[in-house]
C-alpha positions, -999 to +999 in steps of 0.1 A: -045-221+032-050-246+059-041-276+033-007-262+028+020-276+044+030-251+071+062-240+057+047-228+027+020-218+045+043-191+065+057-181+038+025-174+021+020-153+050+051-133+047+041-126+011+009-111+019+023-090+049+049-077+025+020-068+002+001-054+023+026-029+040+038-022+004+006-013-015-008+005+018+026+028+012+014+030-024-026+038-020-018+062+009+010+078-012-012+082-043-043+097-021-018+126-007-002+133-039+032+125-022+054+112-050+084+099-031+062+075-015+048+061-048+088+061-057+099+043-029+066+018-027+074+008-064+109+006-054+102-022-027+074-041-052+107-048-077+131-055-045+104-082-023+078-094-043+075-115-074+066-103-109+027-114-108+020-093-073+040-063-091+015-059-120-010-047-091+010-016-089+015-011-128-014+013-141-009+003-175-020-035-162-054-050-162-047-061-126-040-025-114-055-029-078-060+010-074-084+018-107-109+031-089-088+058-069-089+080-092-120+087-091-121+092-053-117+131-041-086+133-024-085+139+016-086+168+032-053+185+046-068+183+078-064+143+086-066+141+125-092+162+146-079+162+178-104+176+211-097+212+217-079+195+255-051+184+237-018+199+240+008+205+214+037+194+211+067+217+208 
């Protein structure tokens, strides 16, 4: 990347924070069984990034990025252990 002329180069980098705040939406989605998410993850791949980084999301693709996470055991419901100090929030 550091050959690239620096206005590409930003927008290189763009791309790949798009990507990354899309497909984490996506993954995280997945993991919890939340279904809207997937929805509106898929919904932002078709509105911000081009057609090759969109096949990542598309199971039916060889370049499906999340194969393997289906295999994984899903989280528990429990996500964050807080210390028995903490207060909660009403």
């Amino acid at each position: 990347m550091d050959e690239l002329p620096s206005e590409q180069r930003v927008r290189l980098m763009e791309l790949f924070k798009r990507y990354r705040a899309i497909t984490s939406l996506y993954y995280w989605s997945k993991r919890l069984g939340l279904e809207e998410g997937v929805e509106q993850a898929l919904e932002r791949v078709k509105e911000e990034l081009p057609s090759y980084w969109r096949k990542t999301l598309n199971e039916r693709e060889p370049l499906y990025a999340f194969s393997e996470m289906e295999k994984m055991k899903r989280p528990r419901k429990q996500v964050l252990k807080l210390s028995r100090g903490c207060v909660a929030l009403q």
